[in-house]
N, C-alpha and C positions, 0 to 999 in steps of 0.2 A: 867677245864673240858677237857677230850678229844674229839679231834676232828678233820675231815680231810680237809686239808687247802692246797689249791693252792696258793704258792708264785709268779708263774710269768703265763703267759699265754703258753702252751707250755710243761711244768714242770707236771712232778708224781704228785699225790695228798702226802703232809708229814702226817706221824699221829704225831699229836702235843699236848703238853697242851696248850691252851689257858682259857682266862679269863672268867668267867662267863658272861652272857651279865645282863646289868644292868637295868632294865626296870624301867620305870615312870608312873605317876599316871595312866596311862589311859593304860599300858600296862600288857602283863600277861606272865610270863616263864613258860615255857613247859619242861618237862621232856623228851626224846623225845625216844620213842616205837620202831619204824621203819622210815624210807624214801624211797622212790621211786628214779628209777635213769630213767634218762630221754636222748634223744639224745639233749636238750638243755643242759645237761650236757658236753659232745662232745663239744656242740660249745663254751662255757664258757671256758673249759679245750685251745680249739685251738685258742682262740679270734676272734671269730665270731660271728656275730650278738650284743653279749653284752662282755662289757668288767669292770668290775668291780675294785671297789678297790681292790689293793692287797697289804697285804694276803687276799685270802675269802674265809668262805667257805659255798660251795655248796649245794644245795640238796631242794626242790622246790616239795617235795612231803612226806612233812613228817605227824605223827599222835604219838599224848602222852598224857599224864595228866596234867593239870597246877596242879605245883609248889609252883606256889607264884601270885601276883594279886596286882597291883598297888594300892591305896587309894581311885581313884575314878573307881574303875573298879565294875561296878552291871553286878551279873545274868551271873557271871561267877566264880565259887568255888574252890577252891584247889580242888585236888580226880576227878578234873571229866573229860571224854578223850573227847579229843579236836583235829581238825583239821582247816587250817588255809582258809580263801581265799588269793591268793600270792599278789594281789596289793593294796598296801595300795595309797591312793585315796587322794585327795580333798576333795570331796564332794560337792562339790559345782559348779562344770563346768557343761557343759551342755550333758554333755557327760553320766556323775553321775546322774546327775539328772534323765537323760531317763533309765537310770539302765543298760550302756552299760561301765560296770567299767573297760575293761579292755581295752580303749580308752580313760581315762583319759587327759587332758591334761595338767597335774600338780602334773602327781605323784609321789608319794614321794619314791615308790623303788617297788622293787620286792624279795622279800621271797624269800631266795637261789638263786638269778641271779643278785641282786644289791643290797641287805642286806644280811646278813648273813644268812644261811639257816639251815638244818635239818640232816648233816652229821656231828653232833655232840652229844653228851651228855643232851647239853639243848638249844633253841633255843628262842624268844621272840618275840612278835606279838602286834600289836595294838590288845585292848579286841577285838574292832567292827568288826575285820575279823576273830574271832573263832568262828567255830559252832561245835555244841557238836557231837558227835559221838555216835549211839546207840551202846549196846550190841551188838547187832544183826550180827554188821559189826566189822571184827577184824581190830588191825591198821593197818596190814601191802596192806591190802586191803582198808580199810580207806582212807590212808595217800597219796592215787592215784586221791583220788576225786580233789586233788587242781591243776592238771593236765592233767593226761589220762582220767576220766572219764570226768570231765567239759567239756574236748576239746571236745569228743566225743558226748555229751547234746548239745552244742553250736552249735558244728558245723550240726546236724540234725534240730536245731529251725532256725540256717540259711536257709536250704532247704524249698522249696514247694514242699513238699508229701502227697500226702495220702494215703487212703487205696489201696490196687494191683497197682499204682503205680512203678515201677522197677528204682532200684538202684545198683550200683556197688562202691564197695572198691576196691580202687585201695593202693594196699600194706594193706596186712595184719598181719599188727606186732598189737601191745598191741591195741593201739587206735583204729585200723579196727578193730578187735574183740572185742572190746567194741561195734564200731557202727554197728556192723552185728546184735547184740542182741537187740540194741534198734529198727532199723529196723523192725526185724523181730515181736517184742513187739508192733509195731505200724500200721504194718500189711501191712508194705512192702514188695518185691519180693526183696530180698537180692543176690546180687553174690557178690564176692571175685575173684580177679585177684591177685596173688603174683608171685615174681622169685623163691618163696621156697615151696614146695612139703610139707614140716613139716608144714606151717603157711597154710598153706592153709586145712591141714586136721584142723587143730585149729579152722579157719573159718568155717569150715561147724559142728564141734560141735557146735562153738556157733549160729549155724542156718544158716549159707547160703544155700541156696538152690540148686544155682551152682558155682561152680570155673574152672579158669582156668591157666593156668601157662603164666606169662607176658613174651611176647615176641612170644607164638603163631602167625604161621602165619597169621591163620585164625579168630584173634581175634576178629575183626569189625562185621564179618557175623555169630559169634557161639555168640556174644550179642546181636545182633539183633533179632536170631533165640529167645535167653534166652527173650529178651523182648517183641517178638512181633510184632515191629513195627520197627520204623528207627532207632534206640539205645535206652538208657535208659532216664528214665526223672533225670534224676543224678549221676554225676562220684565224689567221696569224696576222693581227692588226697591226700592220705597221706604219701607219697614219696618228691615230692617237685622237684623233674629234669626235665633240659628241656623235656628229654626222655619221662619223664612217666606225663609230662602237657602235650605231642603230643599224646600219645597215650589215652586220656582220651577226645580230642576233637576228637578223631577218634569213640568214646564209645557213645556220647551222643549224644540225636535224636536234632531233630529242636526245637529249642525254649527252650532246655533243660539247668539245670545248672549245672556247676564246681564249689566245694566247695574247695578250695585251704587251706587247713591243714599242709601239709609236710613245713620244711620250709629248703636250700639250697641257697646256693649263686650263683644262676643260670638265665640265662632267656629266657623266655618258649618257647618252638619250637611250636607255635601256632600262625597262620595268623592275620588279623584282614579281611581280605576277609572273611574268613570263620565265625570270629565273626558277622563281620554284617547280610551278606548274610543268615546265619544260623540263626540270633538273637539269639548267644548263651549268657549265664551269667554268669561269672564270680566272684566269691563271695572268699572274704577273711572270715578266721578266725581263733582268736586266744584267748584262753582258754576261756573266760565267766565271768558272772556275779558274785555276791553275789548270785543272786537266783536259777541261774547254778548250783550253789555248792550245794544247801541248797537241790533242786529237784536231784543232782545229789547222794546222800547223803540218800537221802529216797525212790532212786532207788534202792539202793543197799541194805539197808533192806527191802524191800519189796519182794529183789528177782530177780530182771527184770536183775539187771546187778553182772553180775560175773567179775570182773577185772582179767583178765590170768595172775597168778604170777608164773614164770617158774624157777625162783630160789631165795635164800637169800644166804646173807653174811654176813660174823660183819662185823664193819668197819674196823678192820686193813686190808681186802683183797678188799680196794674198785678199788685198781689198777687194782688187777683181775677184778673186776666185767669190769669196763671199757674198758678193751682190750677184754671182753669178748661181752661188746655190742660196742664195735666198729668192731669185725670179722663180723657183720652179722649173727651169728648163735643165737641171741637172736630172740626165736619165741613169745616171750609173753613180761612182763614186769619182768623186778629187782627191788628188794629189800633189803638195809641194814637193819637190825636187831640190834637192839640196846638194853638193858634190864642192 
């Protein structure tokens, strides 16, 4: 099959043939429709944060047909379009058990980030992490649920919000604009803070109510005027620098939270004077459940969430694609195309 495989950490992606993957009784091959490309892709590519066997290849947000279907696999059919959840699990920690999969402490890999992923021809997956894909939802918007949107579902069930409530995205690339829609579906007071003018008109199609450009001087006191009161009751960081973790404890009121999303090899320009004294919260997170996926998934046909896909490519220009979301000028999400 073809497929795009990074030999060193560092290194172009090659397009190669390799082998088909060979799946066992409890596994299902996928044909594979589209993939998403991600900035965990970036950190794969530069050896960060995960570093994989090599050769690997990439890609953590794919959507296809199975194929083929292992012996013991039920209630999953050749013909029928399929998305994956990315961590295949134990099951049995205590972590699985409370349905918080993607804290595992025994798992067995990661879908495109420590197994082999969806920048390929065909890909393969334990059955128990496919869920089926409506009509409703094309792949190439599909094949996002096992990342931008889950992250974006997760990271809102990490918050305490409710209704009028006030919220800020900080960085508005794919995942902000994913969570500005659920927000605003939920009947939060959404704003959008970006360094980009493009992504930020993005955000207010997908419903923010206000934005402003990061790095305003007056940023502290035009959120505050936006919320009302002493900041927001939540800043959703999805940058990850020290920069923009200071300026998001600059954003939220007393007793308010930081949902830590971006991820960067940096650490945060934020006190613990201010943590205490503020009683502010700090919350990690990172992509979701099984039931992330499955509500994230019947989001998306139902309507509520539009995944921003701002461009495709086949795969032989995944190089492009990469240098193209590593400039910064990507305002939404990529996607390979595959067929």
């Amino acid at each position: 099959m073809k497929a795009a495989v990074l030999r060193q950490a560092g290194a172009p992606f090659a397009i190669e043939e390799m082998p088909m993957p060979q799946i066992g009784p409890e596994e299902v091959l996928v044909k594979t429709r589209s993939c998403g490309i991600c900035r965990t892709d970036l950190h794969i590519q530069d050896g960060l944060a995960y570093i994989p066997e090599f050769p690997h290849i990439p890609g953590h947000e794919p959507a296809g047909v199975v194929a083929a279907a292992g012996d013991r696999v039920k209630g999953i059919e050749v013909g029928q379009r399929v998305v994956p959840h990315l961590f295949v699990t134990c099951g049995h920690c205590s972590y699985c058990r409370s349905g918080r999969d993607a804290q595992c402490t025994d798992v067995q890999g990661i879908l495109g980030v420590t197994l082999h992923g969806g920048f390929a021809e065909y890909f393969k997956a334990p059955a128990r992490n496919l869920l089926l894909l409506p009509h409703a939802v094309s792949f190439e918007e599909g094949g996002l649920a096992s990342c931008a949107v889950i992250t974006a579902v997760h990271a809102y069930r990490r918050a305490r919000l409710g209704v009028n409530d006030a919220a800020v995205v900080l960085g508005a690339g794919g995942i902000g604009q994913i969570l500005v829609q659920i927000l605003r579906a939920a009947g939060v007071k959404a704003a959008a803070v970006s360094r980009s003018q493009q992504s930020l008109e993005a955000a207010k199609n997908a419903g923010a109510e206000w934005t402003a450009r990061l790095g305003e001087p007056n940023l502290g006191a035009m959120v505050r005027a936006f919320s009302g009161g002493d900041g927001v009751h939540c800043v959703f960081e999805c940058v990850g620098t020290a920069a923009t973790m200071k300026t998001a404890g600059e954003l939220v009121r007393r007793g308010g939270q930081i949902v830590v999303i971006g991820e960067e090899p940096e650490f945060p320009e934020i006190d613990t004077i201010q943590i205490a004294q503020r009683e502010l919260e700090i919350l990690g997170s990172r992509n979701g459940s099984r039931q992330d996926a499955a509500d994230s998934i019947a989001m998306m046909a139902r309507g509520l969430i539009k995944p921003p896909v701002v461009r495709r490519y086949p795969l032989e220009e995944i190089n492009e694609a990469m240098r193209y979301l590593r400039s910064g000028e990507a305002h939404g999400r990529l996607v390979v195309i595959l067929d």
